[in-house]
C-alpha positions as CSV (number, residue, x, y, z in Angstrom):
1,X,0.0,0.0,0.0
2,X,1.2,3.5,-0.8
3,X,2.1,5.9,2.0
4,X,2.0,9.8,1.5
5,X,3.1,12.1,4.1
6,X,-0.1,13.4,5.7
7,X,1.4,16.8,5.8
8,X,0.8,16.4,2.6
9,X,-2.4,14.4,2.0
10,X,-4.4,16.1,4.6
11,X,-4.1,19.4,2.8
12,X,-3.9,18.5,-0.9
13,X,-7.4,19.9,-1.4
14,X,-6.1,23.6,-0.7
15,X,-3.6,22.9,-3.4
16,X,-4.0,22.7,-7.5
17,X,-4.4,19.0,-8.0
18,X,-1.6,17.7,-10.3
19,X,-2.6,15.2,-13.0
20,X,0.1,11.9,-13.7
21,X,2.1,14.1,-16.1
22,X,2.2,17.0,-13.4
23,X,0.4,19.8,-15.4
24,X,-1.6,21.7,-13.0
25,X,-5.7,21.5,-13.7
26,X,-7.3,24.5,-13.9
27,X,-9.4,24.9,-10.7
28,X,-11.6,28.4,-10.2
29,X,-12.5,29.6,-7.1
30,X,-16.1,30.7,-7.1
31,X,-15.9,34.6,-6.4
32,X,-19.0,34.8,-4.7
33,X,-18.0,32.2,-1.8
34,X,-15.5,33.4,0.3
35,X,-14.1,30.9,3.2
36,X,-16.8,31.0,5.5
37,X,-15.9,31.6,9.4
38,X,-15.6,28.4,11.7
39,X,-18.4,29.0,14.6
40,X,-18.2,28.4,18.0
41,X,-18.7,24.9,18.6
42,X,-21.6,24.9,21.3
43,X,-24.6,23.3,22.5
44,X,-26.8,25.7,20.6
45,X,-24.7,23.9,17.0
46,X,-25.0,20.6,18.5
47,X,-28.5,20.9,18.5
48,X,-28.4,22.1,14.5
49,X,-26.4,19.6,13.6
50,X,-28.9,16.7,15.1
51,X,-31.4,18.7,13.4
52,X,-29.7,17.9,10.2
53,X,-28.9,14.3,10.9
54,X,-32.5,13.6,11.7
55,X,-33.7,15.4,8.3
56,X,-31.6,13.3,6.4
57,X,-33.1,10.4,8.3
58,X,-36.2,11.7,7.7
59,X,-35.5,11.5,3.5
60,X,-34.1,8.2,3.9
61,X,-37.4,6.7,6.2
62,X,-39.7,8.3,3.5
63,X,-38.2,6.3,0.6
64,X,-37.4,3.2,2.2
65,X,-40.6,2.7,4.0
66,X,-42.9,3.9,1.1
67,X,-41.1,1.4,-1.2
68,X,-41.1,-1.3,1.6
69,X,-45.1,-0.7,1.8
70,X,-46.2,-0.3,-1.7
71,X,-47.8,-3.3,-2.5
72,X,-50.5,-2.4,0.3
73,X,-50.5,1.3,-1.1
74,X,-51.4,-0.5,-4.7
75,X,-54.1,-2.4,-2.9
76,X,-55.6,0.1,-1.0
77,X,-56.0,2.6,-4.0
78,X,-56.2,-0.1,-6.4
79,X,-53.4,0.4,-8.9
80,X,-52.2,-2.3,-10.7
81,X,-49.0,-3.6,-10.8
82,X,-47.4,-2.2,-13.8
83,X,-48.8,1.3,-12.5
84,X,-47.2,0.9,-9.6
85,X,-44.3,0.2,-10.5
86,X,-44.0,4.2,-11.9
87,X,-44.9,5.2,-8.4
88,X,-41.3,4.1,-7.0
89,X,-39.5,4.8,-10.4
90,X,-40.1,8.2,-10.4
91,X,-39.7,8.8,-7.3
92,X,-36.1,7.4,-7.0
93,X,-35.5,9.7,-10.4
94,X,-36.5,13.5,-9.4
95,X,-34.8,12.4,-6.0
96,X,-31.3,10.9,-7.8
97,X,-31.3,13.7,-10.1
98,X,-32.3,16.4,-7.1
99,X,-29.0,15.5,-4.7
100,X,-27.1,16.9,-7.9
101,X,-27.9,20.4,-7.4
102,X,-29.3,20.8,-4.2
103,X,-26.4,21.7,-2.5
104,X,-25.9,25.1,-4.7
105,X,-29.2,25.7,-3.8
106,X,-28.4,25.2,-0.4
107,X,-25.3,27.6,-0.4
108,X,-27.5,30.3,-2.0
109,X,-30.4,30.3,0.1
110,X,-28.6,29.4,3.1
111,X,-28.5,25.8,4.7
112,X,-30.7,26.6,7.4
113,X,-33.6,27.8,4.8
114,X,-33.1,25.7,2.4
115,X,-33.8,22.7,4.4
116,X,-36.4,23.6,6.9
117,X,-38.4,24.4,3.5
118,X,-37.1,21.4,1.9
119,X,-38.2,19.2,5.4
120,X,-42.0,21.1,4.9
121,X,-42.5,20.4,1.6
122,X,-41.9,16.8,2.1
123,X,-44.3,16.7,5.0
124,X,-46.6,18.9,2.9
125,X,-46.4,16.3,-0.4
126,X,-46.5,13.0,1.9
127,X,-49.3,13.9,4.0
128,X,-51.2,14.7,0.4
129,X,-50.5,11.2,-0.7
130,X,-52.7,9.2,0.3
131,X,-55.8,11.8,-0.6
132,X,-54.8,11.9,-4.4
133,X,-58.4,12.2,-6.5
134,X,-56.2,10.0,-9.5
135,X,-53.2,8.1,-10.2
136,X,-52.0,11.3,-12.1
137,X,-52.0,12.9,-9.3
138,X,-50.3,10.9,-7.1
139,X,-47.4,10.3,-9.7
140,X,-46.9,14.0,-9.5
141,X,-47.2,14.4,-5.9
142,X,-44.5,11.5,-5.5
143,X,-41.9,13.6,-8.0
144,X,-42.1,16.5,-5.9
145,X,-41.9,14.5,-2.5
146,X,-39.0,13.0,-4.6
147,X,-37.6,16.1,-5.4
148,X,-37.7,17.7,-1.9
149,X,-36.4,14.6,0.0
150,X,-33.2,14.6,-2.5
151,X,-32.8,17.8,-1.0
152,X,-31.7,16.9,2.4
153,X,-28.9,14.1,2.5
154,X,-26.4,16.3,0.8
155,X,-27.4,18.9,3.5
156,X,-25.5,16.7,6.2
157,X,-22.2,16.6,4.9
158,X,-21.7,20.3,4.2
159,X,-23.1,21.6,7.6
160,X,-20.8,18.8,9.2
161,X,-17.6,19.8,7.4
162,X,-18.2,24.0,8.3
163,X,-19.2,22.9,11.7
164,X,-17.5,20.0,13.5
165,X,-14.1,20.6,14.9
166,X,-11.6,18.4,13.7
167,X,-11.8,16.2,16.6
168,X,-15.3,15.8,15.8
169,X,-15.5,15.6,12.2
170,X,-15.2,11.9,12.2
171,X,-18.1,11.3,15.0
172,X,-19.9,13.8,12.4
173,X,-19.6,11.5,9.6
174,X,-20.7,8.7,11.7
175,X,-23.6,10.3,12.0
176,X,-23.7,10.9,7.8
177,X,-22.9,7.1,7.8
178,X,-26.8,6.1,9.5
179,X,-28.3,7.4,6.5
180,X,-26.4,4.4,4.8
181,X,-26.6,1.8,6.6
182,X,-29.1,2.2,9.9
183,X,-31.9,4.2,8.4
184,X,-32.4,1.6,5.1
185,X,-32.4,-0.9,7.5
186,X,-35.1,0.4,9.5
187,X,-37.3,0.6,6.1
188,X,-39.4,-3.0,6.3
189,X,-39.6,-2.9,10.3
190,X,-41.4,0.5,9.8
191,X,-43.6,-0.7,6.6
192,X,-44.6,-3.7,8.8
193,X,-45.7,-1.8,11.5
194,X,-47.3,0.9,9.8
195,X,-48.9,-1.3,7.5
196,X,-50.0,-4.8,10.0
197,X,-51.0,-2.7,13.1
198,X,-51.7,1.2,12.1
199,X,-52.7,2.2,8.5
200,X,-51.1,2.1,5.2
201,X,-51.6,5.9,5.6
202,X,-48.7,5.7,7.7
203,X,-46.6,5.1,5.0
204,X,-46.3,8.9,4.0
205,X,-47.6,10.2,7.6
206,X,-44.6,9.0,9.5
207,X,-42.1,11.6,8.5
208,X,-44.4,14.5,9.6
209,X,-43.6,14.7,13.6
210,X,-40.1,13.8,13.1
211,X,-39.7,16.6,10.4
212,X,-41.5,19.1,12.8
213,X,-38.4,18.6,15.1
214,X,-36.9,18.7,12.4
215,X,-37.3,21.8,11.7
216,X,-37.3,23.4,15.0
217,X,-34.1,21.9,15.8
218,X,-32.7,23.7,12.7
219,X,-34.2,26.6,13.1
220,X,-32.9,27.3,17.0
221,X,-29.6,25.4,16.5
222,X,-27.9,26.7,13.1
223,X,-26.5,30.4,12.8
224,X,-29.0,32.6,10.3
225,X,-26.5,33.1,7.3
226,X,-27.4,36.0,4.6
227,X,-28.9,34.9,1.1
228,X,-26.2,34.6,-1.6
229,X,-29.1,35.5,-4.8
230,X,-26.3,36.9,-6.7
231,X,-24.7,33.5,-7.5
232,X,-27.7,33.0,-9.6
233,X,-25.9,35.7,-11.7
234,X,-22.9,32.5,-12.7
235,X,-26.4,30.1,-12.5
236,X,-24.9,27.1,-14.4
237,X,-27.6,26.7,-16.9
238,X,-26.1,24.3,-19.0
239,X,-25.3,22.1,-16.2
240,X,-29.2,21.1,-15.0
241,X,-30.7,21.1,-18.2
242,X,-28.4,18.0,-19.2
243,X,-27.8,17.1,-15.7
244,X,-31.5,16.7,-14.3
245,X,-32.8,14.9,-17.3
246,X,-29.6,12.7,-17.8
247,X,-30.1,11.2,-14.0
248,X,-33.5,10.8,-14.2
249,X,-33.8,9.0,-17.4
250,X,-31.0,6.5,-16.3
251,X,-32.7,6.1,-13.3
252,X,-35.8,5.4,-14.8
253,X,-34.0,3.2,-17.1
254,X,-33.0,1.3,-14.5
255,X,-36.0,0.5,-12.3
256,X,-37.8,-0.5,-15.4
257,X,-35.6,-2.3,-17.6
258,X,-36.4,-5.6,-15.7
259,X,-40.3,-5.1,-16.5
260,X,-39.8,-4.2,-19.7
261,X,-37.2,-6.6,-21.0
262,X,-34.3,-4.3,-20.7
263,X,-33.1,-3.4,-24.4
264,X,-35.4,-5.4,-26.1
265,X,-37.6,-2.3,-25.4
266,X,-37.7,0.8,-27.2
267,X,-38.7,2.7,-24.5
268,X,-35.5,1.4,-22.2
269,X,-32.9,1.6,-25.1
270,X,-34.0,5.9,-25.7
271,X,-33.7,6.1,-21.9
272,X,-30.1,4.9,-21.8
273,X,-28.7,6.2,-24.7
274,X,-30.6,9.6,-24.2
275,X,-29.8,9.8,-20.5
276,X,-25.7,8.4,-21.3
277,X,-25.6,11.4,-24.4
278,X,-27.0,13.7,-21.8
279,X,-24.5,12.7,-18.8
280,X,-21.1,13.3,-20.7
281,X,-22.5,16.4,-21.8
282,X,-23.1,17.3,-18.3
283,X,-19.7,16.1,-17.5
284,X,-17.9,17.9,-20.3
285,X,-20.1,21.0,-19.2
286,X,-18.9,20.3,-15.6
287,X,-14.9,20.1,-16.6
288,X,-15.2,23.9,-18.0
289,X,-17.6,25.7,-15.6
290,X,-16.5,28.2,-14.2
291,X,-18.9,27.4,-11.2
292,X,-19.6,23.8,-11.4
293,X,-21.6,21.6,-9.7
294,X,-19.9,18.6,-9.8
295,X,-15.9,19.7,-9.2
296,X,-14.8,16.8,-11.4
297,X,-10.9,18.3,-10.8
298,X,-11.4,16.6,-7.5
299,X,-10.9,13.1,-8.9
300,X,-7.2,14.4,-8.9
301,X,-7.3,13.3,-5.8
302,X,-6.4,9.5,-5.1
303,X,-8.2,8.8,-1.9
304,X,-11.5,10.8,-3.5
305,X,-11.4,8.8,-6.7
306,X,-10.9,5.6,-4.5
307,X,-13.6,6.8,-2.3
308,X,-16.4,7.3,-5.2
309,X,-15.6,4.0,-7.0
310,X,-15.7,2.1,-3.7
311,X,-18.7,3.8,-2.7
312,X,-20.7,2.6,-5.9
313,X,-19.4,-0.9,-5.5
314,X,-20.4,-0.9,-1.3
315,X,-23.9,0.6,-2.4
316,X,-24.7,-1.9,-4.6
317,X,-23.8,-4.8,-1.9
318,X,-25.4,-3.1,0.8
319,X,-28.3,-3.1,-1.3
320,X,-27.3,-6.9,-2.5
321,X,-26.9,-8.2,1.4
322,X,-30.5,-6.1,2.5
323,X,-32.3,-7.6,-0.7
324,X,-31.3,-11.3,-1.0
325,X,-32.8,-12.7,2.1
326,X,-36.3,-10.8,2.1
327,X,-36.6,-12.1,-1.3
328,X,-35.8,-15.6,-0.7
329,X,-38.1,-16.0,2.6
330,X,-40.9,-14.1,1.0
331,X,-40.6,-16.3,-2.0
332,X,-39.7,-19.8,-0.5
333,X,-41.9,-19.3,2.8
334,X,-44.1,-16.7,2.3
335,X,-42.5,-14.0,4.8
336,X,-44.5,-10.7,5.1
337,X,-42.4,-7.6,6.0
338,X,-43.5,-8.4,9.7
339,X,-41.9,-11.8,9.6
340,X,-38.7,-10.0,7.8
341,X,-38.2,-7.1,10.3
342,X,-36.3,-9.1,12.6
343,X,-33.6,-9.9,10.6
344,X,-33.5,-6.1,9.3
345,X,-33.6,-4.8,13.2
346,X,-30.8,-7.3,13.8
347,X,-28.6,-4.9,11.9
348,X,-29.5,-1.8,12.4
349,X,-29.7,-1.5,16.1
350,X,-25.9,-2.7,17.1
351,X,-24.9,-0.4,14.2
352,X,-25.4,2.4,16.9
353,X,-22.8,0.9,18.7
354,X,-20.5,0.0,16.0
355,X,-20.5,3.1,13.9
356,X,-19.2,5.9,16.6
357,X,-16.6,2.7,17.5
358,X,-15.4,2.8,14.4
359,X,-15.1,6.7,14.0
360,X,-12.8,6.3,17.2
361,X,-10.9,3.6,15.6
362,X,-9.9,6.1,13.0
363,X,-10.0,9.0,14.8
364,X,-6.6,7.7,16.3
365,X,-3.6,8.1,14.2
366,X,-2.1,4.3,14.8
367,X,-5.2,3.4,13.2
368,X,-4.9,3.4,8.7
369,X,-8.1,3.4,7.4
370,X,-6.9,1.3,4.2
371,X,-6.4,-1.8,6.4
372,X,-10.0,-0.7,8.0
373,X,-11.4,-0.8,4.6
374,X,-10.1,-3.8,3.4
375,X,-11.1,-6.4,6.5
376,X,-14.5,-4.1,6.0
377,X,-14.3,-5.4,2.9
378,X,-13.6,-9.0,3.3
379,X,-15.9,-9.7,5.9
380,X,-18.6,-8.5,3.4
381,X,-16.8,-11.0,0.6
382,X,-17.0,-13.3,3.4
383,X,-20.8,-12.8,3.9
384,X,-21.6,-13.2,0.5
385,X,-19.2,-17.1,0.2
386,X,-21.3,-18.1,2.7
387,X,-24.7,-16.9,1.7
388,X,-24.1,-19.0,-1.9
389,X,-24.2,-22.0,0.3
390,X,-28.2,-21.5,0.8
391,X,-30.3,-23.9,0.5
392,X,-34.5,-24.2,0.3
393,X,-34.6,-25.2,4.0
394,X,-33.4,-21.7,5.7
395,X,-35.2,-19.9,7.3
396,X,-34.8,-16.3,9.0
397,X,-32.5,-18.1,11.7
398,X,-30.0,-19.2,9.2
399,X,-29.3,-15.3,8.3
400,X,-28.5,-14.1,11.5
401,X,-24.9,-15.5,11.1
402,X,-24.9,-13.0,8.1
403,X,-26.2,-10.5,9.8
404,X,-23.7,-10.6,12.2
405,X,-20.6,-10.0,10.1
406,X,-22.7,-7.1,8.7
407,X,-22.8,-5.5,11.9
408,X,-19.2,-5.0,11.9
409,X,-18.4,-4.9,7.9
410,X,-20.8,-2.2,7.3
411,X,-19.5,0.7,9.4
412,X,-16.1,-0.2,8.5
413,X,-16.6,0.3,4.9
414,X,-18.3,3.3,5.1
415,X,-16.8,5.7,7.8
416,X,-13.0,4.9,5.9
417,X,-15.0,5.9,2.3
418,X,-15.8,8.7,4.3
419,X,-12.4,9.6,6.0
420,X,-10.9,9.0,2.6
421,X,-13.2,11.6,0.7
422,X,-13.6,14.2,3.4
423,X,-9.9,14.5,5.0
424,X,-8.5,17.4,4.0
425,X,-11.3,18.8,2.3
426,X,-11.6,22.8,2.8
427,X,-15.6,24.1,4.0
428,X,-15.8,25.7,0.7
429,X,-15.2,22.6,-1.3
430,X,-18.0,20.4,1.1
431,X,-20.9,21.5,-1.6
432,X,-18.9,19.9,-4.3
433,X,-17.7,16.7,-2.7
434,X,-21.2,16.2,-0.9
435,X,-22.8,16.6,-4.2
436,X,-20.8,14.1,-6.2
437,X,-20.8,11.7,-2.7
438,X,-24.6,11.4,-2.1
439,X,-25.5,11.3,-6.5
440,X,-23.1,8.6,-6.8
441,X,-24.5,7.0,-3.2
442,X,-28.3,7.2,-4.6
443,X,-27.2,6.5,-8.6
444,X,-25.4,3.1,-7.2
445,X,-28.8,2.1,-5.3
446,X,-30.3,2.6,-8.5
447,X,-28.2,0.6,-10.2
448,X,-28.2,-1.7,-7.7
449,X,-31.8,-2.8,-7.9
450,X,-31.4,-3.1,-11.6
451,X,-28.6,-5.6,-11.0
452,X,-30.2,-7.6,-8.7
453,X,-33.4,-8.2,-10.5
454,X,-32.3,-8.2,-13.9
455,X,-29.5,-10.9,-12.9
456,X,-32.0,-12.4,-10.9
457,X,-34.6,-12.5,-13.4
458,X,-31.8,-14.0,-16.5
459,X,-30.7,-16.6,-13.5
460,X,-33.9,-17.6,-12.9
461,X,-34.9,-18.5,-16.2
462,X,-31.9,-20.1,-16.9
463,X,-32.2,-22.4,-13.9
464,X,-36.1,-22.8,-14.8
465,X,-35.4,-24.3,-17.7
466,X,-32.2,-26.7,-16.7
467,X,-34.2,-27.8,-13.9
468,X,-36.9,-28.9,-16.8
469,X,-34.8,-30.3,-19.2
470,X,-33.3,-32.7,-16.5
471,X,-36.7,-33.7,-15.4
472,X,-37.6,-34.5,-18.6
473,X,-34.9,-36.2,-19.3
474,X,-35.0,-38.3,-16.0
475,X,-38.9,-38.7,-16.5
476,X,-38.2,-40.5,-19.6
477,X,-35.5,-42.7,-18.2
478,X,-37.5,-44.0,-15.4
479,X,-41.1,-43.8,-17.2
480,X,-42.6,-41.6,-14.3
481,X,-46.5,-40.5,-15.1
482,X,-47.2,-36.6,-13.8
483,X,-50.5,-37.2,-15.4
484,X,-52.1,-35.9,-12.4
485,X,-53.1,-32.1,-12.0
486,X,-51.9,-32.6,-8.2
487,X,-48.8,-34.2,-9.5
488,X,-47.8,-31.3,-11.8
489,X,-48.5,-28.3,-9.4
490,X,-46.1,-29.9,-6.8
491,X,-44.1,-31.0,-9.2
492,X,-43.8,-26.7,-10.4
493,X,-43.6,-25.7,-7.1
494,X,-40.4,-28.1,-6.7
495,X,-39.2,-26.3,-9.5
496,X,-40.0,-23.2,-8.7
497,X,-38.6,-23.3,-5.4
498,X,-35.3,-24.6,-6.2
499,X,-34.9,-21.8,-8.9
500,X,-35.4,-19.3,-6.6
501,X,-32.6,-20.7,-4.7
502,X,-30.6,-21.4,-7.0
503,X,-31.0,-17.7,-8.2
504,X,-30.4,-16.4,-4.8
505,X,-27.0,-18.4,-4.4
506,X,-26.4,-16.8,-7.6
507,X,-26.8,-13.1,-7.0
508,X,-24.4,-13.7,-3.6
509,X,-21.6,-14.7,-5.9
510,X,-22.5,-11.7,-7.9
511,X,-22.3,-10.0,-4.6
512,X,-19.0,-12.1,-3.4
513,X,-17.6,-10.7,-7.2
514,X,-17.9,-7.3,-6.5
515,X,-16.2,-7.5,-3.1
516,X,-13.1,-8.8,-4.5
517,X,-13.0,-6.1,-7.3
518,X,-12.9,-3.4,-4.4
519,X,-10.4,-5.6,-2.5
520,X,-8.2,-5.2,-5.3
521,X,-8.4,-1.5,-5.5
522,X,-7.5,-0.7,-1.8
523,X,-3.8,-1.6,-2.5
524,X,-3.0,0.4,-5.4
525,X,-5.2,3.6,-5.1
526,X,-5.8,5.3,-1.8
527,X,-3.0,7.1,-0.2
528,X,-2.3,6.7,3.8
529,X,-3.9,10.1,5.3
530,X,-4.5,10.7,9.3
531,X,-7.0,11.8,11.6
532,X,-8.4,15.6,10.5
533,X,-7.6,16.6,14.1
534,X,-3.5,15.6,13.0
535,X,-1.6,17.6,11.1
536,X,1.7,15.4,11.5
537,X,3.0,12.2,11.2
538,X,3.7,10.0,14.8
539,X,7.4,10.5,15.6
540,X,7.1,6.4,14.8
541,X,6.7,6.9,11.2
C-alpha cells in the first residue's frame, strides 16, 4: 500500500491538484464564496447539527418505508402492478437527479432555509399522498416529495464539514454514515408496522412529527447566514438542463428495464442512450464551468477517486446483502415484511454501537483506514461465500450468522469511504464533494436494484429451464407419469422453489464478485492520510 506524508495528504485539497504528467488542472475559485468563518462549537450547533442528521433520516425513512409498503399502497388505491411500478420509479429519479444540485441551492439560500423548507415540503407532499383524487396525481405528488427529500442528505455533509471541529468531524460523519446503513435498514420494520398494526396511511404520515423537530431543531440550532441570490448571476444553466434529465432518465431506465425486457424495449434503449448522451455532456459541461456543480478536478485526488468507486461498488452490496434474504423467505416461505423485520432490526440497532466505534478507531492516528477498509471489505466477501451455500430449507434463523458479520463490515466500509473523501477537504469545497458523494451513493442504489433483478430474473430463467430439461430427461428414463393435476402443481412448485434458490446463491456470488473487485483497488489507489484533528505524522513513522 502506498504511503503519502499526511502533511501532505491532509491538505492536498487547498492545493491545485496535479494530473500523472504533473500539469496543474485548472481549478476556479467561485468569487461569490468566500471561506466561510468556523463558529463556536456549542450546545446551541449541536443541537443544529442533530437537526440535520434527523432530516436526512427523515429523506431516507420516507423512501425506504414507502417502497417497503407499496404493495399495500397499490391495494388500497387499487393500482395495478405495472402502474405501480411508476410510483417508486419516479420517485427514486427527481430524487437521484435532485442530490445533484441541491447543495448550490443550499449555499445560496442558506443551509438553514433551504432545508427547513425542503423538510416542509416533504411533509406537505406525503401527508397529500394518500388523498390523491387520480393516479395522475399521485405520480406527480410523489416527483415532488421526490424532489424535496433529495434535498436533504447532501445537506448533512456540508453543515458537518463548516461545523465539526476536527476532533469531531469523524463522529460527524458517523452520524452521515446512518443514513447508509441504519436508516435503510429500518425501512421494512417500519412498513410492517405501519402497514399490520396502524394504517397504510402511515406510509407517507410517518415523516411528519419527526420533520417538525426537524425543523425546529434547525431553526434554533444553526447560525441565520445572509442569502447569496447573486450566485444565480454565474447560474450554471447548462449544467441542469443536461444534468436533471440525464439522471433521471438512467434512473428510470434502470427501475424498469427488468419489467420491460431491458433493451429489447424501445422505450429502455432511448432512456439509456438519451440519459448516457445527456451525462457526458453534463460532465464535459462540468470540466469547464466556471462554477460547477460537480468539481470533477477533485478526482485528482487518489483517496477521493478511490472513495467514489468504492462507494458505488459498497452501495450496490449493501443493497445486494438487505435484498437477498427478504426475497428468498418471501418467495420460499411466504415471509410478510413483519416476519422479515427481525432480521432487518438485527442490523440496524448494534450499528449504533458499532458506527461511533469505528469513528474512534480512525480517529486515532495508529489506526490506517486502508487496512480498516479492506477487512471491511472481506468480511462482506465473506458474507456473501457463505450466503451462496443456501439452500431451500433456511429460514430467518439461518441469516443471523450474516447478519452478524454485517454488523461489523458495514460501518467499516463506510466511515474509511468517508475519512478518505472528506480529509482534508476545505468548507468551501464540502458543496462539491457532498454533491458528487450522495448522487453517486443514490445513482449506485439505482443501479443496484437493476442488478439484482435483472441478474436475478436471466438466472432464474436459466435455472427454470435446466431444472426442466433434467426432469424430462429423468422422467423419460424412469417412465414416471405426472398425469395428475396434483402431480404437476407440486411437481412446479419443486421447481420453482429450487430456482429461486438457485438464483439467490447466484446473486451472492454476484455479490462475493464485487467485493473482490474493491479488494483489489484498496492496494493500489488510496494514499495513507490521518486523523483531521492531525496535522503530523507520529514520531514512529
Amino acid at each position: 500500500m502506498t504511503t503519502a506524508n499526511p502533511s501532505t495528504t491532509g491538505t492536498e485539497a487547498a492545493t491545485a491538484p496535479q494530473l500523472p504528467d504533473q500539469r496543474p488542472v485548472r481549478v476556479v475559485a467561485e468569487p461569490t464564496q468566500p471561506t466561510p468563518a468556523q463558529a463556536a462549537f456549542t450546545l446551541r450547533i449541536v443541537v443544529g447539527l442533530l437537526g440535520m442528521l434527523f432530516a436526512s433520516l427523515l429523506a431516507i425513512l420516507n423512501e425506504q418505508v414507502t417502497a417497503a409498503a407499496m404493495a399495500d399502497v397499490q391495494g388500497a388505491l387499487l393500482i395495478g402492478h405495472d402502474d405501480g411500478t411508476w410510483l417508486t420509479a419516479l420517485f427514486e429519479a427527481a430524487n437521484v437527479a435532485t442530490m445533484v444540485f441541491a447543495p448550490w441551492f443550499g449555499i445560496t439560500f442558506t443551509l438553514k432555509r433551504f432545508t427547513i423548507g425542503a423538510v416542509l415540503a416533504t411533509m406537505f407532499f406525503g401527508l397529500l399522498c394518500p388523498f390523491a383524487p387520480n393516479l395522475a396525481t399521485l405520480y406527480v405528488l410523489r416527483i415532488l416529495q421526490g424532489i424535496a427529500g433529495g434535498c436533504l442528505p447532501p445537506m448533512l455533509i456540508i453543515v458537518a464539514l463548516r461545523y465539526l471541529p476536527p476532533e469531531f468531524k469523524l463522529y460527524g460523519l458517523a452520524g452521515y454514515a446512518l443514513t447508509a446503513t441504519f436508516g435503510p435498514a429500518l425501512g421494512t420494520p417500519l412498513a410492517a408496522l405501519w402497514t399490520e398494526f396502524v394504517s397504510w396511511r402511515m406510509a407517507f404520515w410517518q415523516i411528519i412529527p419527526l420533520g417538525v423537530l426537524c425543523c425546529i431543531a434547525i431553526q434554533q440550532g444553526l447560525p441565520a447566514d445572509p442569502v447569496k441570490l447573486e450566485r444565480f448571476r454565474r447560474f450554471n444553466w447548462i449544467g441542469v438542463v443536461t444534468g436533471f434529465p440525464a439522471f433521471a432518465m438512467l434512473v428510470t431506465g434502470l427501475f424498469q428495464g427488468d419489467r420491460l425486457d431491458w433493451f429489447e424495449s424501445e422505450f429502455i434503449r432511448f432512456m439509456f442512450c438519451a440519459g448516457g448522451l445527456l451525462l457526458v455532456m453534463f460532465l464535459v459541461n462540468e470540466w469547464f464551468q466556471p462554477v460547477p456543480f460537480f468539481k470533477l478536478q477533485l478526482l485528482a485526488r487518489r483517496n477521493f477517486t478511490h472513495g467514489l468507486s468504492t462507494l458505488l461498488g459498497t452501495v450496490i452490496l449493501l443493497v445486494g446483502v438487505a435484498a437477498i434474504p427478504g426475497q428468498f423467505l418471501a418467495r420460499i416461505h411466504a415471509y410478510r415484511p413483519l416476519q422479515v423485520a427481525p432480521l432487518s432490526l438485527f442490523l440496524a440497532v448494534p450499528l449504533l454501537v458499532t458506527l461511533p466505534l469505528t469513528a474512534a478507531l480512525l480517529n486515532t492516528r495508529r489506526a490506517d483506514h486502508r487496512w480498516v477498509i479492506a477487512i471491511g471489505l472481506s468480511l462482506m466477501f465473506a458474507t456473501c461465500v457463505m450466503g451462496s451455500f443456501m439452500t431451500s430449507e433456511w429460514i430467518r434463523n439461518n441469516f443471523y450468522v450474516l447478519q452478524s458479520l454485517q454488523i461489523i463490515a458495514q460501518p467499516m466500509v463506510i466511515m474509511s469511504i468517508l475519512m478518505g473523501v472528506t480529509t482534508g477537504l476545505p468548507p468551501t469545497e464540502g458543496p462539491f464533494a457532498s454533491a458528487m458523494f450522495n448522487t453517486v451513493k443514490t445513482f449506485s442504489a439505482a443501479m443496484a436494484t437493476g442488478l439484482i433483478e435483472g441478474v436475478g430474473t436471466a438466472r432464474e430463467h436459466f435455472h427454470s429451464s435446466m431444472l426442466v430439461d433434467q426432469l424430462g430427461n429423468h422422467a423419460l428414463v424412469t417412465g414416471q407419469s405426472l398425469d395428475t393435476p396434483y402431480a404437476l402443481g407440486q411437481l412446479a412448485h419443486r421447481i420453482h422453489e429450487q430456482a429461486v434458490v438457485l438464483t439467490s446463491a447466484d446473486l451472492y456470488r454476484v455479490m462475493a464478485c464485487v467485493a473482490l473487485a474493491l479488494l483489489v483497488l484498496v492496494p493500489v489507489l488510496p494514499v495513507r492520510i490521518y486523523p483531521p484533528w492531525s496535522t503530523t505524522p507520529p514520531a514512529s513513522n
